[in-house]
C-alpha positions in Angstrom: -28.2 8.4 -6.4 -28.7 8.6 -2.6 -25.3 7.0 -1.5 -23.7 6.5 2.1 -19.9 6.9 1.6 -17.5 4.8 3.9 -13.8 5.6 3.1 -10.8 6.9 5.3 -7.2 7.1 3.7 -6.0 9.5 1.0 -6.9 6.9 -2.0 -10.5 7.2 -1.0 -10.4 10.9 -1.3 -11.1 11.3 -5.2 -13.8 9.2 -5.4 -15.9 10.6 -2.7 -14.8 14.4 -4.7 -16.0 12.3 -8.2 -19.4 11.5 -6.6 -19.5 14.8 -5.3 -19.1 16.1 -8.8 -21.1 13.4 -10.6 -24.0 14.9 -8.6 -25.4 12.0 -6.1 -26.7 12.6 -2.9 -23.7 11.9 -0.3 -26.5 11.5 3.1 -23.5 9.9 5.4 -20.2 10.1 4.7 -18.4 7.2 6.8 -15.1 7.0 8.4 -12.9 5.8 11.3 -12.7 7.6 14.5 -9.8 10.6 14.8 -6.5 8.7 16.0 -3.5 9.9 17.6 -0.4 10.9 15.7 2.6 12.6 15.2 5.1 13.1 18.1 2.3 15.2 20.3 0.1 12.5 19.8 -2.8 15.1 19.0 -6.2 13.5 17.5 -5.7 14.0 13.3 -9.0 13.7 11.2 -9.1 10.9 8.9 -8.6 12.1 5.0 -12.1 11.3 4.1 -13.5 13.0 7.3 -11.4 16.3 6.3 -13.0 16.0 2.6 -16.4 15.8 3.8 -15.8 18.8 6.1 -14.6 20.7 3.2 -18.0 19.4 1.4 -20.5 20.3 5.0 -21.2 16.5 4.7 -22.8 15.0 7.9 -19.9 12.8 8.8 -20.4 9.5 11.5 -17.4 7.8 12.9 -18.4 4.6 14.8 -15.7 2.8 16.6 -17.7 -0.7 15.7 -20.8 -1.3 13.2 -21.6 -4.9 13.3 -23.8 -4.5 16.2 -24.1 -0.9 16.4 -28.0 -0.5 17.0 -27.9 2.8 16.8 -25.6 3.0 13.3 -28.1 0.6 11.9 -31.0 2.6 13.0 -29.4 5.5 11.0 -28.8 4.1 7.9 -32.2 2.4 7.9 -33.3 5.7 8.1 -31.1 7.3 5.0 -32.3 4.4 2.9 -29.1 4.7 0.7 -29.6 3.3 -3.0 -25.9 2.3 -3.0 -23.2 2.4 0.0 -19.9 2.8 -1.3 -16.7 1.2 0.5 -13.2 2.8 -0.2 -10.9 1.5 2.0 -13.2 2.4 5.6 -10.9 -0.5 7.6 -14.3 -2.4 8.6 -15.7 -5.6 7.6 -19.5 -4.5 6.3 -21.5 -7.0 8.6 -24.6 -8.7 6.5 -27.5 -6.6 7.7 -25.3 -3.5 5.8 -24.5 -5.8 3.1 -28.7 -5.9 2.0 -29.2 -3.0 3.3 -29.1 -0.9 -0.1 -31.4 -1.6 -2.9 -27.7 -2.0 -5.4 -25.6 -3.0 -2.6 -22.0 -2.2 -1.7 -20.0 -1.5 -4.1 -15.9 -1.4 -3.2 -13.1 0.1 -5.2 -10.2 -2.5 -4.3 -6.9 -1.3 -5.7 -5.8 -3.9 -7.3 -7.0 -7.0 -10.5 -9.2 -9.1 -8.4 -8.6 -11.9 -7.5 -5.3 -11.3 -6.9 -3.6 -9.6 -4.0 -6.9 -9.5 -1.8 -6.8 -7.9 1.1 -5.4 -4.8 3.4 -2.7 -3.9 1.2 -2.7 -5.0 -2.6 -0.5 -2.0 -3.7 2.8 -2.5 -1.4 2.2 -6.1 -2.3 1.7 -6.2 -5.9 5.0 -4.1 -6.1 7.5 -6.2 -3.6 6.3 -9.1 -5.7 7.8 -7.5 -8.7 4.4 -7.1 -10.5 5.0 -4.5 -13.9 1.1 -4.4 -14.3 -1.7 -4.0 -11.8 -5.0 -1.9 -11.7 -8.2 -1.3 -9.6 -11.4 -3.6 -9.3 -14.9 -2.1 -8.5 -16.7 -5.2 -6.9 -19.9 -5.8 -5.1 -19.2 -6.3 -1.4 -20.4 -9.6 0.0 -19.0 -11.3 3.3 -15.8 -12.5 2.1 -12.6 -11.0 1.8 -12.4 -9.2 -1.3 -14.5 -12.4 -2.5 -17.7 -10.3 -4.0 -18.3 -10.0 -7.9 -16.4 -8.4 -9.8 -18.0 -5.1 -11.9 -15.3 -3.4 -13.7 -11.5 -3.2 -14.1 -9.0 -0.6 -15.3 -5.1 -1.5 -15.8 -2.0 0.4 -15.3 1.4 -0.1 -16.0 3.8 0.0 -12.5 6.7 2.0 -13.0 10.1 0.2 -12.3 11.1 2.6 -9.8 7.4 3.3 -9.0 7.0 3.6 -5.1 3.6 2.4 -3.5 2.4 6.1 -2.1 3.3 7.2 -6.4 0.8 4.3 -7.3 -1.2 4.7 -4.7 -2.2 8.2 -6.3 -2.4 7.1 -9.8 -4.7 4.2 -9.0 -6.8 6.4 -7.1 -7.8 9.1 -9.8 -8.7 5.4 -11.7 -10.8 4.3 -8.9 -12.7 7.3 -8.8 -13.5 7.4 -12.4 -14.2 3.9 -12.5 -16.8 4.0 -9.5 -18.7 6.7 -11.7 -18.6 4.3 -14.7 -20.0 1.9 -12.6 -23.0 3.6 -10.9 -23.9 4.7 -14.6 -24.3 1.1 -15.4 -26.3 0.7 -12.6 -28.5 3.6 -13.1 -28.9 2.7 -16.7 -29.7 -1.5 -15.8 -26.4 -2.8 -17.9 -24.2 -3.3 -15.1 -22.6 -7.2 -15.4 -21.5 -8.8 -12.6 -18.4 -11.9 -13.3 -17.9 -14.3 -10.3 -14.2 -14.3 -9.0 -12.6 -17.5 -10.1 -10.7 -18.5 -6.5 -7.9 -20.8 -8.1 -6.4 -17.6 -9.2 -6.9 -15.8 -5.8 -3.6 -14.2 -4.0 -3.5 -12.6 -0.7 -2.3 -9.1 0.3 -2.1 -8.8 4.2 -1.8 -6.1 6.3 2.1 -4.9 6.8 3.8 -6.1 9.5 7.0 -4.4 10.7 9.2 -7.7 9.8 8.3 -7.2 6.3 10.6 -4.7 6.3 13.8 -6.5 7.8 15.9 -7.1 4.3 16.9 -10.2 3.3 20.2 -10.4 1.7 19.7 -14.1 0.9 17.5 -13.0 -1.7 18.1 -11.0 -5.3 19.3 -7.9 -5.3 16.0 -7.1 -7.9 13.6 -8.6 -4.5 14.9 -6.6 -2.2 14.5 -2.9 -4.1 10.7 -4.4 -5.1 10.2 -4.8 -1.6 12.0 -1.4 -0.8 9.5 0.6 -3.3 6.6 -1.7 -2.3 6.8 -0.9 1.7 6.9 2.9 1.6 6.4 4.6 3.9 5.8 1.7 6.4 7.8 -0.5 7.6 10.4 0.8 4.7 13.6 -1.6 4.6 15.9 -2.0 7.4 18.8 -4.2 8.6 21.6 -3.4 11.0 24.9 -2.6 10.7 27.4 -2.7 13.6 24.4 -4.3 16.0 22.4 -1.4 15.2 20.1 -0.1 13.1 20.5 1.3 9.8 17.3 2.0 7.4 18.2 1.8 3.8 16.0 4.5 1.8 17.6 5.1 -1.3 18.9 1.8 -3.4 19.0 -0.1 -7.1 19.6 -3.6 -7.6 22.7 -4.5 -9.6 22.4 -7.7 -11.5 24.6 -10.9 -11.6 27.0 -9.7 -14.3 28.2 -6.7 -12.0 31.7 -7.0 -11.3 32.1 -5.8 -7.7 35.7 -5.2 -6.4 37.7 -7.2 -5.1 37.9 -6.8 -0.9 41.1 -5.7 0.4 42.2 -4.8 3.4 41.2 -6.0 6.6 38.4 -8.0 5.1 40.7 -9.6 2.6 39.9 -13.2 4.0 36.3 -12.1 3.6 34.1 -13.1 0.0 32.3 -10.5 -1.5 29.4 -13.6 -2.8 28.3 -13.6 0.9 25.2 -12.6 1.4 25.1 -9.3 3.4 28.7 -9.0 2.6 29.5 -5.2 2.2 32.1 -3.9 -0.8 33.1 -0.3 -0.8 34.3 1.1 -4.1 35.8 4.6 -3.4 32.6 6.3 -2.5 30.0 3.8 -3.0 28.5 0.9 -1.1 27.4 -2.5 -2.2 25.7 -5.2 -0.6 25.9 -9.0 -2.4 22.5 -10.6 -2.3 21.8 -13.8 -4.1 22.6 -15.3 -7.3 25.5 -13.3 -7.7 23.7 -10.2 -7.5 24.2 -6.9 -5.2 22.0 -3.9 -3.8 23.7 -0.4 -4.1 23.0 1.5 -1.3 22.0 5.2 -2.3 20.6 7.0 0.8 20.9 5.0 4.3 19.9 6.4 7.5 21.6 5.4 10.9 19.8 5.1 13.7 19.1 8.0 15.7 20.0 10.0 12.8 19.2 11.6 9.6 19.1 10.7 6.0 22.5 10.4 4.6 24.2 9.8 1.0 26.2 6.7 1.0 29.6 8.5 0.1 28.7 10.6 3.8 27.9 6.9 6.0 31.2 5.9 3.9 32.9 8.8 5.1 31.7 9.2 8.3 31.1 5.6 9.6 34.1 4.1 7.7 32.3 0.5 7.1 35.3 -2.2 6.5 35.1 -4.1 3.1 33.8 -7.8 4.4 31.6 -6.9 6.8 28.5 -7.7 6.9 24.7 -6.1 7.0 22.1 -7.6 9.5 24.3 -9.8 12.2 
């Protein structure tokens, strides 16, 4: 086929390569304009835009589309059978919608209808989901609202981070996106309507979704810990300042947590927040009887650290208490 690619992270990356190898005609690849990062702040190229340089695609990276005259004028001219969406960051305004003579066709990475939106994989794991998969759908001008094409499962690990997924649930969006423009190409593609009522939303990460919130499980928490890696991870404060836990496991109501002693012997170890040290490791009750073991923490202004080092080194009292 004679496609127009728009894509820009790292899971768009194999399926622009599987179209590539599948043998279509890639006239435009698609992608966000280069954005500062890192500490120097230099421009990086976007994932897909590095892919396509590797390729010698011809590469356009508008900063809008919907009224971009001149964009239109350009795709108008490609006359792209298909346009495939992977994660570009855009809306597709309508005039790109009918534009192709099959449409748009997305991979979303997750089992429309649920989790729609920016982020369905940190989402599907912080809501403690043990199965999830990727969607190819036809774009219309909804959010993640178009008609479903095909599915593929996959089993989430239980100490499965979101970048692990994210790579695993690539490679299947990628083969499924070849599956479905062979259905196309060969006139059996089926289309199935989303049904709304069982529609869930995935929005786009905010830094507070990272705070943790000892008032709930212990089993919560650590979803939410694997589900918002790398951004905005889990953090609380400790002594009025921040401290980032990266390293943890949930410890469920019939752990037997020693008893405080000490100078937080009036303190209860049941209060959420409440901090137990046993010899070299550190626990955090959460809800329902339940406590977070803290693995890995890092301080503010400092490094990753083993909690049997912060133990050591910042001498935390039993009975104090995480994120006052």
């Amino acid at each position: 086929m004679r496609l127009v690619f728009c894509g820009t992270p790292k899971f768009a990356v194999p399926t622009l390569d599987a179209l590539i190898a599948r043998g279509d005609e890639i006239a435009l690849v698609v992608t966000q304009p280069d954005r500062p990062s890192g500490r120097g702040l230099e421009l990086s190229a976007s994932p897909v835009k590095e892919c396509a340089q590797r390729h010698g695609l011809a590469i356009e990276q508008p900063e809008k589309i919907k009224k971009n005259e001149s964009f239109r004028a350009l795709l108008e001219s490609i006359a792209p059978e298909a346009i495939i969406v992977v994660g570009y960051g855009r809306l597709v305004p309508p005039w790109m919608l009918s534009l192709p003579r099959f449409g748009n066709i997305n991979v979303h990475a997750s089992l429309l209808p649920k989790y729609r939106g920016a982020a369905p994989i940190q989402w599907a794991i912080a809501e403690g989901e043990t199965v999830t998969g990727v969607t190819t759908m036809q774009l219309d001008e909804g959010l993640d609202t178009g008609d479903i094409l095909m599915q593929g499962h996959l089993q989430i690990g239980p100490d499965e981070t979101a970048p692990r997924l994210s790579a695993r649930l690539a490679v299947i969006g990628a083969e499924l996106m070849v599956a479905t423009l062979n259905l196309f190409e060969n006139e059996t593609i089926v289309r199935q309507r989303q049904d709304d009522r069982y529609a869930s939303l995935a929005p786009i990460l905010k830094k507070e979704d990272g705070i943790a919130n000892f008032q709930l499980p212990a089993s919560q928490i650590y979803n939410r810990l694997r589900g918002f890696q790398p951004w905005p991870g889990c953090y609380t404060t400790f002594r009025s300042r921040k401290l980032a836990i990266t390293g943890a496991q949930a410890q469920n109501s019939a752990v037997r947590l020693p008893p405080v002693t000490g100078e937080g012997a009036c303190a209860t170890t049941n209060v959420a927040g409440t901090l137990t040290i046993d010899r070299d490791r550190l626990f955090v009750a959460c809800a329902e009887g339940s406590a977070l073991e803290l693995l890995e923490v890092q301080p503010e202004g400092k490094k990753r650290m083993r909690a049997a080092d912060f133990v050591r080194g910042y001498r935390p009292r039993a009975g104090e208490r995480l994120g006052t």
